[in-house]
N, CA and C atoms of all chains as a GROMACS GRO file, in nm:
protein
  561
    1UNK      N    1 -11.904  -7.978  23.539
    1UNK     CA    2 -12.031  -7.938  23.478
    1UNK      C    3 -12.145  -8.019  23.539
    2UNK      N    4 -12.254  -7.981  23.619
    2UNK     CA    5 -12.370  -8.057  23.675
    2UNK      C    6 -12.422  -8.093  23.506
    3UNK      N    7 -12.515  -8.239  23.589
    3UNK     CA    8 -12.538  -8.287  23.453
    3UNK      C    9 -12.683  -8.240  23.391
    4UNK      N   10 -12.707  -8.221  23.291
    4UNK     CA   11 -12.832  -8.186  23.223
    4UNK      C   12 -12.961  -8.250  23.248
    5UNK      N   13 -13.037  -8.143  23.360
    5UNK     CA   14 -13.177  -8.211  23.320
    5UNK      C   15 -13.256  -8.245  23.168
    6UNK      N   16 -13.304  -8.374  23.191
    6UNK     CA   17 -13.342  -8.448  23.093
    6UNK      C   18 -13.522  -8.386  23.052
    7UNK      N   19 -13.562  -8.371  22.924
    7UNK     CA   20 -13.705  -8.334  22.909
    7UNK      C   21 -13.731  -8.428  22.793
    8UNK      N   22 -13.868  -8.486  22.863
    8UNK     CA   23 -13.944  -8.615  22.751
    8UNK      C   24 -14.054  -8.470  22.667
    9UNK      N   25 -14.021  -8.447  22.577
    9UNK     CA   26 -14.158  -8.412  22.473
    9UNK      C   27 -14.225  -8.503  22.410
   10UNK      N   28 -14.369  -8.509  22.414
   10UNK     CA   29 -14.433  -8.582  22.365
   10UNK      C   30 -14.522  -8.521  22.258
   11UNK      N   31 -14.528  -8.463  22.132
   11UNK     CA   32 -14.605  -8.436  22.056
   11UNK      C   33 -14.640  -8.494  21.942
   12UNK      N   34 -14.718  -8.495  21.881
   12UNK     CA   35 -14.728  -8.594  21.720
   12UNK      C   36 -14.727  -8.516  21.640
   13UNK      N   37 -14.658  -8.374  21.694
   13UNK     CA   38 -14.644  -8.291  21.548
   13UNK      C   39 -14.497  -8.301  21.564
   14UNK      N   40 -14.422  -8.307  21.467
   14UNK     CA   41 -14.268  -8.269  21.410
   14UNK      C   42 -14.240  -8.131  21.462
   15UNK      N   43 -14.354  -8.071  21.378
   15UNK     CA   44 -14.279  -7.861  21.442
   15UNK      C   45 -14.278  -7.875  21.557
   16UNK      N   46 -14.382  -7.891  21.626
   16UNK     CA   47 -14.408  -7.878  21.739
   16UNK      C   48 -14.253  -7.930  21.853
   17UNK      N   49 -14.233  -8.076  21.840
   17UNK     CA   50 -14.141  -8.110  21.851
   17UNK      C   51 -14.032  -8.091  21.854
   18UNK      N   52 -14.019  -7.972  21.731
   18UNK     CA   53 -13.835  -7.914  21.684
   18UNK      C   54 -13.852  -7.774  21.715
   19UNK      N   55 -13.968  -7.688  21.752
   19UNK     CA   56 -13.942  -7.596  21.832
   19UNK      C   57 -13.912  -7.626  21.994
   20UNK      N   58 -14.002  -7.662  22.048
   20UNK     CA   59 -13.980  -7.684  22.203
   20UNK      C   60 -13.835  -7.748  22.206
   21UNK      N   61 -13.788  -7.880  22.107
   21UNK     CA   62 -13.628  -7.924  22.145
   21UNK      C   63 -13.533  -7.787  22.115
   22UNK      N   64 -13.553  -7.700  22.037
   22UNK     CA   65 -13.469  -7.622  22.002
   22UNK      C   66 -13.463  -7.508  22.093
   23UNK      N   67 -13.559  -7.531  22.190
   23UNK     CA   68 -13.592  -7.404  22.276
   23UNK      C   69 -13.555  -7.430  22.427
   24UNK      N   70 -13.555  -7.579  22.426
   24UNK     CA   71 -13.511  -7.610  22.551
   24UNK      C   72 -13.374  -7.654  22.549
   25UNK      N   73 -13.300  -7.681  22.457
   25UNK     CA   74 -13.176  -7.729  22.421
   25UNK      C   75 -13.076  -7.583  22.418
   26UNK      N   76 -13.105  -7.469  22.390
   26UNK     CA   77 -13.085  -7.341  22.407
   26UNK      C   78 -13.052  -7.290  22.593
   27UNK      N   79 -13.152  -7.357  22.659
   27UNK     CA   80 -13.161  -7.328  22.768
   27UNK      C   81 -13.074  -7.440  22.873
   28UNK      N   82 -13.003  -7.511  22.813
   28UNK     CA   83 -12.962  -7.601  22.865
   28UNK      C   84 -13.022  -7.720  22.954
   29UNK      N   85 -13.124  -7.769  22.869
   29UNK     CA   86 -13.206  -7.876  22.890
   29UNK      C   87 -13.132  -8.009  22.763
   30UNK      N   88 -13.117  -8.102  22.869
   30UNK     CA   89 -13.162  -8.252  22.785
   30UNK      C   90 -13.287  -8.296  22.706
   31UNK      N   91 -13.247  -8.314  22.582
   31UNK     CA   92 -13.429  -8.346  22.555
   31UNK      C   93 -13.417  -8.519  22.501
   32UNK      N   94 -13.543  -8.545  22.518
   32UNK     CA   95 -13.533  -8.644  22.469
   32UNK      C   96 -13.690  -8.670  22.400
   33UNK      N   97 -13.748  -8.742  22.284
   33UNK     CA   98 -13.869  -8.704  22.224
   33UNK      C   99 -13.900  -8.865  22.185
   34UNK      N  100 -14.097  -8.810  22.171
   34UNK     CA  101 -14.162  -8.945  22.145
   34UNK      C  102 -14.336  -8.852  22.101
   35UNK      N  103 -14.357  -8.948  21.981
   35UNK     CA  104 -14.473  -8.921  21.886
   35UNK      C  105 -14.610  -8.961  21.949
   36UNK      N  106 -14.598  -9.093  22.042
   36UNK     CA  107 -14.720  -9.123  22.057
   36UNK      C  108 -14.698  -9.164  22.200
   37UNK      N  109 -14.817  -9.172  22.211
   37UNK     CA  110 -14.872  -9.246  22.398
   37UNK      C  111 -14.768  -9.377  22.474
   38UNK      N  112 -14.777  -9.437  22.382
   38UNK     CA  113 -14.723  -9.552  22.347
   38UNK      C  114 -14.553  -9.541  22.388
   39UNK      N  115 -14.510  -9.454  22.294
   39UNK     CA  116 -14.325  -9.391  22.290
   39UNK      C  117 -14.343  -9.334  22.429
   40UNK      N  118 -14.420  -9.242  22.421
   40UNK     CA  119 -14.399  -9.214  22.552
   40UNK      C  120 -14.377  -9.263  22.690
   41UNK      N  121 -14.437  -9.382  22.696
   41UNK     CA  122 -14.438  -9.455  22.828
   41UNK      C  123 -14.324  -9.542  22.810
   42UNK      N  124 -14.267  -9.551  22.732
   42UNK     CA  125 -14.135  -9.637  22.722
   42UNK      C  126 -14.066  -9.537  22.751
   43UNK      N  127 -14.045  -9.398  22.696
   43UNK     CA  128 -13.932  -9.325  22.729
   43UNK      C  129 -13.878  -9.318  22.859
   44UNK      N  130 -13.967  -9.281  22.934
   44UNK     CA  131 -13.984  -9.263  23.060
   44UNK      C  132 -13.959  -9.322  23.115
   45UNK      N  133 -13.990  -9.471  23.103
   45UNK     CA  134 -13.917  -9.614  23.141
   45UNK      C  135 -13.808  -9.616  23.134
   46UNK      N  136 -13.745  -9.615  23.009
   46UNK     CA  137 -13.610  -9.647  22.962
   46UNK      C  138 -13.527  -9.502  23.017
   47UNK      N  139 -13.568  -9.353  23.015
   47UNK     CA  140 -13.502  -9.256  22.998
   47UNK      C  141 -13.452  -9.198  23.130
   48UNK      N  142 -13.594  -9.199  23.238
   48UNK     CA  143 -13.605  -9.159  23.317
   48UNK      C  144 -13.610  -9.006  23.323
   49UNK      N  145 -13.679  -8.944  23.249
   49UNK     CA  146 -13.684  -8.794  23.232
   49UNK      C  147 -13.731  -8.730  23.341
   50UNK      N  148 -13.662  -8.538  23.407
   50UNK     CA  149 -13.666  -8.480  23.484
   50UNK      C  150 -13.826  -8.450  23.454
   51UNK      N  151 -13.853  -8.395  23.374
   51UNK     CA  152 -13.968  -8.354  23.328
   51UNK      C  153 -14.071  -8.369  23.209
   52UNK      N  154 -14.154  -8.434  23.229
   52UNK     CA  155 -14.243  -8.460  23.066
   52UNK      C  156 -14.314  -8.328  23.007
   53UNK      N  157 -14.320  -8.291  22.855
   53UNK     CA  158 -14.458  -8.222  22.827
   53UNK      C  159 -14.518  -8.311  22.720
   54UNK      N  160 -14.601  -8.309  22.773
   54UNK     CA  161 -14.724  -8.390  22.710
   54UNK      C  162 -14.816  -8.359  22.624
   55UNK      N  163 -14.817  -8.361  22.542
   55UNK     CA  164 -14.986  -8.279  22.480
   55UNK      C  165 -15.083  -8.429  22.468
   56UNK      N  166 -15.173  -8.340  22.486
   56UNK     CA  167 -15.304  -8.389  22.496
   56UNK      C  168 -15.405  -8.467  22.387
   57UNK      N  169 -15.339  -8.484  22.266
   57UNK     CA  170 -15.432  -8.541  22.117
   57UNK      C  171 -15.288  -8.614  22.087
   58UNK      N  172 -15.273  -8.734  22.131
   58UNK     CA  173 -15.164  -8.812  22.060
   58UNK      C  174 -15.250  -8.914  22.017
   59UNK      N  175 -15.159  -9.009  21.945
   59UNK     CA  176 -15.207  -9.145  21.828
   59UNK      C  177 -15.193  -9.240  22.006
   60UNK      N  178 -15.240  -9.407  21.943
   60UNK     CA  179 -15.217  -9.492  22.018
   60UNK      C  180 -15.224  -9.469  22.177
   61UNK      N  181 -15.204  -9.410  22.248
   61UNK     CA  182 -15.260  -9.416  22.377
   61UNK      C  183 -15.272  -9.222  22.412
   62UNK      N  184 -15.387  -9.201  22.404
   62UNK     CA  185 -15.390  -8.980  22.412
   62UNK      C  186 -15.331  -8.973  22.565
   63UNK      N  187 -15.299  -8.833  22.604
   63UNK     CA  188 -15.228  -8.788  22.699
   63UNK      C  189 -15.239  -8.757  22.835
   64UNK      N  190 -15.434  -8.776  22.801
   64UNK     CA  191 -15.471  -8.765  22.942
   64UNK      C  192 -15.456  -8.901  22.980
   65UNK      N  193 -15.450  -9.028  22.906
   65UNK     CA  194 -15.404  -9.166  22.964
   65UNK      C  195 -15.266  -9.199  23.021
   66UNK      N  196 -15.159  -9.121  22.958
   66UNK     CA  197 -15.037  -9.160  22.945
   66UNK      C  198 -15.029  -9.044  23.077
   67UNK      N  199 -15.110  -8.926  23.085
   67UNK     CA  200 -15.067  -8.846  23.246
   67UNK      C  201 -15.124  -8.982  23.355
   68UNK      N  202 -15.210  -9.001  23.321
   68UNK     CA  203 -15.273  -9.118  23.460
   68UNK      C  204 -15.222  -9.236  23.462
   69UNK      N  205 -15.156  -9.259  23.370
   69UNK     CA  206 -15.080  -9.384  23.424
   69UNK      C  207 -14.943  -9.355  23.488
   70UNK      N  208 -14.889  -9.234  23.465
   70UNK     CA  209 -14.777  -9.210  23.487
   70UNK      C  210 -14.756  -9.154  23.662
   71UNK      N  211 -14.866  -9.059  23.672
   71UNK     CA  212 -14.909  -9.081  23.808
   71UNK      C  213 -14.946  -9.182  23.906
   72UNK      N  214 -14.999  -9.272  23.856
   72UNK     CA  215 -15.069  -9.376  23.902
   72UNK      C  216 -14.935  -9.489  23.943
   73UNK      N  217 -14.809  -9.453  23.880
   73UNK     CA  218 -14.706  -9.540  23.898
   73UNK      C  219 -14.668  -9.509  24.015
   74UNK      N  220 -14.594  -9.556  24.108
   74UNK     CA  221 -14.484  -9.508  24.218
   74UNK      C  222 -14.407  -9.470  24.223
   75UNK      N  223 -14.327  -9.500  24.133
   75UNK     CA  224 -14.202  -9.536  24.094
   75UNK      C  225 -14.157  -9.393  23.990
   76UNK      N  226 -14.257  -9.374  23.922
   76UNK     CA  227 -14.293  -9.232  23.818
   76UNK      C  228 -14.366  -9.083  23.852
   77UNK      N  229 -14.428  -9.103  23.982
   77UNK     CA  230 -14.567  -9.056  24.014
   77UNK      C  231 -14.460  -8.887  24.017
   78UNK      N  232 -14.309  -8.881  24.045
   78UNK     CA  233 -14.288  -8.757  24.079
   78UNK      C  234 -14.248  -8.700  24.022
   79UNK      N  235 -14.246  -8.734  23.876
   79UNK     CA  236 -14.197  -8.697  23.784
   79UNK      C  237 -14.320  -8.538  23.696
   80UNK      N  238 -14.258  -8.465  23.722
   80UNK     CA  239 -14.384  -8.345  23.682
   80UNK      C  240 -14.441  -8.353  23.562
   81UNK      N  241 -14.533  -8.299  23.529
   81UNK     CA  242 -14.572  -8.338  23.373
   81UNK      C  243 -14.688  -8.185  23.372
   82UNK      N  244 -14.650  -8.135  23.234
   82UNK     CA  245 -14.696  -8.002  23.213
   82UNK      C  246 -14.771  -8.073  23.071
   83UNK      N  247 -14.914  -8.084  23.082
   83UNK     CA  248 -14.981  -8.086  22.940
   83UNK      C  249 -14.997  -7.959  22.855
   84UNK      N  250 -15.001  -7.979  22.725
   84UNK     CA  251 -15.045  -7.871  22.608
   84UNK      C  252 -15.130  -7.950  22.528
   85UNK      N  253 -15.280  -7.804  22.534
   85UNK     CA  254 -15.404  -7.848  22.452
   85UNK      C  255 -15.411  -7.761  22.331
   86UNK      N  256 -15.472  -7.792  22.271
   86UNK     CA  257 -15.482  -7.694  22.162
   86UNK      C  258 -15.622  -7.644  22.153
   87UNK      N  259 -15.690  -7.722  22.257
   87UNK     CA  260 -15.837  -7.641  22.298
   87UNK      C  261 -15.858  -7.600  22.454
   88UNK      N  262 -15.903  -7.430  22.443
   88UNK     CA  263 -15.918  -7.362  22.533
   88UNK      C  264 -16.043  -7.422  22.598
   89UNK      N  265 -16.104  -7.502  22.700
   89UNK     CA  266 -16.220  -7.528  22.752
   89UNK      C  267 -16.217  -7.599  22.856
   90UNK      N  268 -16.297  -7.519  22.948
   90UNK     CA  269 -16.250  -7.552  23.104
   90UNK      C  270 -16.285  -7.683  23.127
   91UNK      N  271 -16.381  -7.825  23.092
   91UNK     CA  272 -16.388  -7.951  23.106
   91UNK      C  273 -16.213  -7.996  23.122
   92UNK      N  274 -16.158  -7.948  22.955
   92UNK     CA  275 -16.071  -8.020  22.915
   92UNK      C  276 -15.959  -7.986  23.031
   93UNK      N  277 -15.951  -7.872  23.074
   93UNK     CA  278 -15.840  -7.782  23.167
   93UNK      C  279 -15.848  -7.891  23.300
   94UNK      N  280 -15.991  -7.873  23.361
   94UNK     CA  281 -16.019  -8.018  23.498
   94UNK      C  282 -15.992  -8.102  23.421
   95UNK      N  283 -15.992  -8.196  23.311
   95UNK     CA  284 -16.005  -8.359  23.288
   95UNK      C  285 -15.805  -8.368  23.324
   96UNK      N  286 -15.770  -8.254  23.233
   96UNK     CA  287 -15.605  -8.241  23.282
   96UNK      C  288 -15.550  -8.256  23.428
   97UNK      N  289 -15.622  -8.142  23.450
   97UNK     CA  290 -15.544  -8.128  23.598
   97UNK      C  291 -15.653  -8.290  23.687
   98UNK      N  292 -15.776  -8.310  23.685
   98UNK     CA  293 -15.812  -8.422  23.722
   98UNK      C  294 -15.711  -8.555  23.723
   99UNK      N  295 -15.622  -8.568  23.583
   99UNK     CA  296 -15.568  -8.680  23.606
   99UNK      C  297 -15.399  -8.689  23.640
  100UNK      N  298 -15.363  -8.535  23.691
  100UNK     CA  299 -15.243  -8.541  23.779
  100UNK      C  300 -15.159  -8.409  23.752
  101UNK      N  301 -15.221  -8.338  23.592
  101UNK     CA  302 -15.096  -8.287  23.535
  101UNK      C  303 -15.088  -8.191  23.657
  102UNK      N  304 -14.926  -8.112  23.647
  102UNK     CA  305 -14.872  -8.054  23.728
  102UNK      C  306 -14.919  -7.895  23.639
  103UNK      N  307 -14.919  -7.899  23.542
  103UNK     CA  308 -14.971  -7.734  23.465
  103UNK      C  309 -14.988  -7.775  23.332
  104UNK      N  310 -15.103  -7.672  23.305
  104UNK     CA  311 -15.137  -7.719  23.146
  104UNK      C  312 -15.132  -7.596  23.050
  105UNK      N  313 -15.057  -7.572  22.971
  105UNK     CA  314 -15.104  -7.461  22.843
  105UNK      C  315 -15.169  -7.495  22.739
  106UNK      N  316 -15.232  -7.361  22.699
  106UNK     CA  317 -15.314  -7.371  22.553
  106UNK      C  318 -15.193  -7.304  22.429
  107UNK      N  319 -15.219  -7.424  22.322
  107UNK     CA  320 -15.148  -7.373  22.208
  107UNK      C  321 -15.235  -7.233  22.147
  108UNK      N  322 -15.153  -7.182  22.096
  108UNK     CA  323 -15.003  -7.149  22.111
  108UNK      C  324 -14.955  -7.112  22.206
  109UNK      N  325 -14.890  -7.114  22.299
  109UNK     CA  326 -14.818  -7.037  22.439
  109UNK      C  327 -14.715  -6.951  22.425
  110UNK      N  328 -14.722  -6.916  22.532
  110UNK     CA  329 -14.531  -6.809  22.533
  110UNK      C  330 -14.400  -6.844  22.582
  111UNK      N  331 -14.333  -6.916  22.502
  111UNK     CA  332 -14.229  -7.008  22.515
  111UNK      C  333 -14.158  -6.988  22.672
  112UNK      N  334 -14.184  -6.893  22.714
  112UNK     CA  335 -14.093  -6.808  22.826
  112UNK      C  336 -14.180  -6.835  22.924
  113UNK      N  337 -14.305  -6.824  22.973
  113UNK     CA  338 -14.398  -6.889  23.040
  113UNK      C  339 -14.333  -7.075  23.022
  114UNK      N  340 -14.405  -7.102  22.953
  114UNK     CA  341 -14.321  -7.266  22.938
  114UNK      C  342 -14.211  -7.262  23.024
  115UNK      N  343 -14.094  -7.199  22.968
  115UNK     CA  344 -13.982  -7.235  23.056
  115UNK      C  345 -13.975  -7.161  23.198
  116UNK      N  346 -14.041  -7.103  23.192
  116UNK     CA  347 -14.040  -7.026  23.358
  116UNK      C  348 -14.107  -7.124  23.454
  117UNK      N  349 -14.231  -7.202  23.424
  117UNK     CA  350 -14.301  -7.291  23.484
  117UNK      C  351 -14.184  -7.437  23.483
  118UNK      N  352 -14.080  -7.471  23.385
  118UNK     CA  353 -14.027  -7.582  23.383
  118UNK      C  354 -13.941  -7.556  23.488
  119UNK      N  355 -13.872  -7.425  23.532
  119UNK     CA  356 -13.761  -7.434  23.645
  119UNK      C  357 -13.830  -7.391  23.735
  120UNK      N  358 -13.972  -7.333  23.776
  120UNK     CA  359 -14.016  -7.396  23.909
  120UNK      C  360 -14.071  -7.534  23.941
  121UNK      N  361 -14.067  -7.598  23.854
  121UNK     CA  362 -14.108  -7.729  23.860
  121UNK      C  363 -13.974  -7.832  23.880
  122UNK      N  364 -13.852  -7.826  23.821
  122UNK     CA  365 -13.738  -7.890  23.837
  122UNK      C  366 -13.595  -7.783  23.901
  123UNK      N  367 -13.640  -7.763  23.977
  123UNK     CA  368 -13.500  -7.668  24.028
  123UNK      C  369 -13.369  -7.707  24.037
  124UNK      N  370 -10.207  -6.084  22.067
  124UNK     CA  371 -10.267  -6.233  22.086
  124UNK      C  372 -10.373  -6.277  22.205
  125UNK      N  373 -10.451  -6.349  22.127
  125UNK     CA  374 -10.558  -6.388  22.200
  125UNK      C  375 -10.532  -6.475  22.348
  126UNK      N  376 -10.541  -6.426  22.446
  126UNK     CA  377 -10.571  -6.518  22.608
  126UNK      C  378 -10.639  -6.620  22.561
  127UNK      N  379 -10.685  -6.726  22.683
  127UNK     CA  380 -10.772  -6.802  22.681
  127UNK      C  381 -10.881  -6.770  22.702
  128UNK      N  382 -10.852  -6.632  22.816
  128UNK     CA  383 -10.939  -6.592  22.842
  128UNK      C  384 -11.056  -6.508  22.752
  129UNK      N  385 -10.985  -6.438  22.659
  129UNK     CA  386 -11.041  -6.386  22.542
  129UNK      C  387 -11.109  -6.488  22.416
  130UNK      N  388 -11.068  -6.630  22.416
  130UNK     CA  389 -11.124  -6.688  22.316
  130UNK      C  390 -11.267  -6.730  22.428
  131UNK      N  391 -11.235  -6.756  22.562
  131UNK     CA  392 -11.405  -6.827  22.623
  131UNK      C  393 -11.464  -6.695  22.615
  132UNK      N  394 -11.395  -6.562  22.608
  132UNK     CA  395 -11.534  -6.500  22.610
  132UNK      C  396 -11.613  -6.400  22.455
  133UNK      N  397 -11.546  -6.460  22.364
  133UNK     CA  398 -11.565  -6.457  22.228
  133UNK      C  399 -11.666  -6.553  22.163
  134UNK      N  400 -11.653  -6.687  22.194
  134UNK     CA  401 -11.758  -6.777  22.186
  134UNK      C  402 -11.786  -6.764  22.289
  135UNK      N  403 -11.845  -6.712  22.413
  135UNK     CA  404 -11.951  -6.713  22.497
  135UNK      C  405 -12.058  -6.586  22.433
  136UNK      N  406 -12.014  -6.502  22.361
  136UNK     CA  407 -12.048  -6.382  22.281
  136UNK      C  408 -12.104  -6.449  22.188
  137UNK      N  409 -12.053  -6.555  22.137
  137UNK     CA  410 -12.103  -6.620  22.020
  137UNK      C  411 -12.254  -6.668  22.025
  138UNK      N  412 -12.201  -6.783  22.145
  138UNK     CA  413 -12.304  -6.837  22.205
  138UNK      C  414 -12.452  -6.744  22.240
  139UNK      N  415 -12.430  -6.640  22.303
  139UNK     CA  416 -12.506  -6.565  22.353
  139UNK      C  417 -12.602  -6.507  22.200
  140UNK      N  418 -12.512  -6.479  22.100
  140UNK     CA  419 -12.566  -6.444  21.999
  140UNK      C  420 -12.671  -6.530  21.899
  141UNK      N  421 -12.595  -6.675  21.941
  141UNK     CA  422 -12.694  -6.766  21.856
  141UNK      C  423 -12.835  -6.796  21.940
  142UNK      N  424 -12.796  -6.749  22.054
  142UNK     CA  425 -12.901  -6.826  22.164
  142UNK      C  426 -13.036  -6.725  22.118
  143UNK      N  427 -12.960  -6.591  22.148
  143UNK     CA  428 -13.102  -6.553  22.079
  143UNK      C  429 -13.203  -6.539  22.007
  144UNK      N  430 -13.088  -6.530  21.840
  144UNK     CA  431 -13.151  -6.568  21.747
  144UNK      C  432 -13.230  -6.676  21.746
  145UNK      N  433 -13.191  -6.772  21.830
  145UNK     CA  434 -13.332  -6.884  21.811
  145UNK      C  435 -13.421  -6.889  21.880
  146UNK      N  436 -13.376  -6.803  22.012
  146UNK     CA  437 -13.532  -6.792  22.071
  146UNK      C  438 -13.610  -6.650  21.998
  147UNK      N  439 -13.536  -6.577  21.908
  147UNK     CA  440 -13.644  -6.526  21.794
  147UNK      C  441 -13.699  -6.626  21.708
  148UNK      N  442 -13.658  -6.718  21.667
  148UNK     CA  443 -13.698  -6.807  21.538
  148UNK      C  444 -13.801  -6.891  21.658
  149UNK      N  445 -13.768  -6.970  21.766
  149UNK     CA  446 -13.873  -7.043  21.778
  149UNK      C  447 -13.995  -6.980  21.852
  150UNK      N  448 -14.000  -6.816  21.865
  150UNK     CA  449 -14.093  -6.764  21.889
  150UNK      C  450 -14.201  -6.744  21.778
  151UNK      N  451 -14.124  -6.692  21.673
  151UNK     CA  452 -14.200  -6.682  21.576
  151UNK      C  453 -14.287  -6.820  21.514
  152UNK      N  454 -14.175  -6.914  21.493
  152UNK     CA  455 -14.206  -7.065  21.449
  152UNK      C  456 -14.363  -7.094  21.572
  153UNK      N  457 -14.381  -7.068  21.671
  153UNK     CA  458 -14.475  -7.110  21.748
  153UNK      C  459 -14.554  -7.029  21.707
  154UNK      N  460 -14.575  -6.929  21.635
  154UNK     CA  461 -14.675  -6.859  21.631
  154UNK      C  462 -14.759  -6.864  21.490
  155UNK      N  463 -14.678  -6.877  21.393
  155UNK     CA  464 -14.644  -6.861  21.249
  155UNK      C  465 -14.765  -6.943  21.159
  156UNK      N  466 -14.849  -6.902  21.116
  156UNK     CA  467 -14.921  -7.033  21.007
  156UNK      C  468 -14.893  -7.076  20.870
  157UNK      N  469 -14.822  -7.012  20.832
  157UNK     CA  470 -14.775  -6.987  20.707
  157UNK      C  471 -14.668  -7.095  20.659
  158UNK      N  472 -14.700  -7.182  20.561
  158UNK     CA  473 -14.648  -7.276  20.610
  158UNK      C  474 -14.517  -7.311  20.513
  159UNK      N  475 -14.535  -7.205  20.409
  159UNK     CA  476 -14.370  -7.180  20.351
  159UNK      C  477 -14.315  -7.077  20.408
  160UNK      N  478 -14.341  -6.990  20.506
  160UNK     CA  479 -14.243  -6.915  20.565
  160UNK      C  480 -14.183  -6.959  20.677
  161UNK      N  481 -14.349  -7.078  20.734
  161UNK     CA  482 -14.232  -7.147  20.849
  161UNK      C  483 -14.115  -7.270  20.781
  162UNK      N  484 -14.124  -7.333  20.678
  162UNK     CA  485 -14.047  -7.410  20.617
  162UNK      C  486 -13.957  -7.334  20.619
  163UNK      N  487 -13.887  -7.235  20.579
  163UNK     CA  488 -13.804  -7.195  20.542
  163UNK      C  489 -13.724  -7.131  20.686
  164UNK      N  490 -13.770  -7.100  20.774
  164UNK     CA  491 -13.749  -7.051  20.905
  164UNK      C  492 -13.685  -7.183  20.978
  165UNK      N  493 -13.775  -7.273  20.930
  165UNK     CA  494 -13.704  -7.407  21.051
  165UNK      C  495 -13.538  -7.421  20.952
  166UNK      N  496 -13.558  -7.374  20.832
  166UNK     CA  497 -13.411  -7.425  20.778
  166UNK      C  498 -13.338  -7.319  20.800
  167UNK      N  499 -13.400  -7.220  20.842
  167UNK     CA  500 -13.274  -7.138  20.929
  167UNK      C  501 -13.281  -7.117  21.033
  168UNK      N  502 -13.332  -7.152  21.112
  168UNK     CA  503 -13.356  -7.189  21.227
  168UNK      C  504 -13.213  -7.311  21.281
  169UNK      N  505 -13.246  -7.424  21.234
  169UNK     CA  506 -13.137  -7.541  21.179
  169UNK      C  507 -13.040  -7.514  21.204
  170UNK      N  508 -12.968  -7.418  21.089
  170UNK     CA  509 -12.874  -7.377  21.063
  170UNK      C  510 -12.795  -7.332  21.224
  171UNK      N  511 -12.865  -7.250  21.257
  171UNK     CA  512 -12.790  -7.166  21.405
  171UNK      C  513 -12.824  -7.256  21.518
  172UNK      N  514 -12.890  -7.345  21.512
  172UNK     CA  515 -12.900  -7.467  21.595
  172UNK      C  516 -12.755  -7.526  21.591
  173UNK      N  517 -12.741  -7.609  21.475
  173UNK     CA  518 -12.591  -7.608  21.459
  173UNK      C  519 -12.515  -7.567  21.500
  174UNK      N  520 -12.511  -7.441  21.477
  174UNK     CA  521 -12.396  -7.324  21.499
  174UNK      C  522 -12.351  -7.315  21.664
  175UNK      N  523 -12.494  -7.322  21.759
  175UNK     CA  524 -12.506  -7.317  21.860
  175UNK      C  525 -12.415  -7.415  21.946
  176UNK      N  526 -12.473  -7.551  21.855
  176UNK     CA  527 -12.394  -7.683  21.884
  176UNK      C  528 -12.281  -7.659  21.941
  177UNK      N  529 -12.209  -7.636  21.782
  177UNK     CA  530 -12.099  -7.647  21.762
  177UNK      C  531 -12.009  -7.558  21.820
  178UNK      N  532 -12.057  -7.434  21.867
  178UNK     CA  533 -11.987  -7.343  21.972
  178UNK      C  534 -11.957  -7.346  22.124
  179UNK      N  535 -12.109  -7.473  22.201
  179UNK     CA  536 -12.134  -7.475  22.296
  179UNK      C  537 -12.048  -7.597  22.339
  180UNK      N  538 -11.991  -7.656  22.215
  180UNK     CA  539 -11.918  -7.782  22.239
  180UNK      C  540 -11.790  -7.751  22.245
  181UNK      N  541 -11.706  -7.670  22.109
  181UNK     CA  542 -11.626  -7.588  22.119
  181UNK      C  543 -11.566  -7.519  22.283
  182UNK      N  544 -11.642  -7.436  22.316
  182UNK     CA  545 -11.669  -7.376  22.446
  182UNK      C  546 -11.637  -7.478  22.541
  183UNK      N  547 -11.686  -7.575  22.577
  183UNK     CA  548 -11.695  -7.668  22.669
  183UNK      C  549 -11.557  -7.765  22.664
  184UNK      N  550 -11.479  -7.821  22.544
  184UNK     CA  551 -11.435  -7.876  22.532
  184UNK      C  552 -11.242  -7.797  22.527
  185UNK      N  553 -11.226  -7.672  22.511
  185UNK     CA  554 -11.112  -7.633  22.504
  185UNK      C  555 -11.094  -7.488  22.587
  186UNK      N  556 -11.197  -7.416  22.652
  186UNK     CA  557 -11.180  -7.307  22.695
  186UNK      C  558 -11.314  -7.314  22.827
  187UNK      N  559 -11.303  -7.429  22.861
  187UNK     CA  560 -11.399  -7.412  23.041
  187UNK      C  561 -11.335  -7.386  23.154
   0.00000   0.00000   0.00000
């Protein structure tokens, strides 16, 4: 059995959280999850995840920080990272893609989009 | 009597069956505002999560 790509979710909502794990865990994804900016950059550390999604309004460090530092690493920089906003507005769309993300959706999305963009991104 | 071959592809049927049902539930769940119908959706939702588990492990562990 090849082994399971790993996925860091990062949301500070719970639903949010237990749909996407339940949706990618279906699809035969690893998940692995974290609430804030903060969790997040440890995960990643400690986890080494294929792929992050990130949203964009977290507690303790928000997501456009935790995309730019994560880029900004070497060691991390290739790790893809797909943000989710919950506001449609083209600043926010550039401030995203400005600080590395690899693709960004607006909540609510179409789960199938999501995962269609996650396996061209981790093949 | 059941093959082996007939039990992997009974729970792969299985599998296939739960898989969908939840990508109905977490379609809806993403969409949903309602926030006792989604309560009640994530607990059945849950449920075939489980189910999924427990088939995909099943599956993996005695009939790969």
């Amino acid at each position: 059995m090849p082994e399971k790509k790993k996925i860091l979710i990062v949301d500070d909502s719970q639903d949010m959280r237990a749909i996407l794990s339940m949706r990618l865990t279906i699809n035969g994804y690893g998940v692995i999850m974290a609430e804030d900016g903060q969790e997040a950059l440890y995960k990643v550390k400690e986890e080494s995840p294929h792929l992050v999604i990130l949203d964009l309004m977290l507690p303790k460090i928000d997501g456009y920080e935790v995309c730019r530092m994560l880029k900004f690493d070497d060691k991390l920089k290739n790790i893809p990272v797909i943000v989710l906003s919950a506001l449609d507005q083209q600043d926010e769309r550039e401030k995203a893609v400005g600080c590395g993300a690899d693709a960004y959706f607006i909540k609510p999305f179409d789960l199938e989009l999501l995962l269609t963009k996650i396996r061209s991104l981790i093949l | 009597m059941f093959t082996n071959d007939d039990y992997r592809n009974y729970f792969g049927e299985l599998e296939d069956v739960c898989k969908k049902s939840l990508e109905v539930y977490t379609d809806l769940l993403n969409q949903l505002s309602d926030q006792s119908m989604r309560n009640k959706l994530f607990m059945l939702a849950a449920e075939d999560m489980d189910s999924f588990n427990f088939i995909a492990e099943t599956k993996k562990k005695y009939f790969q």
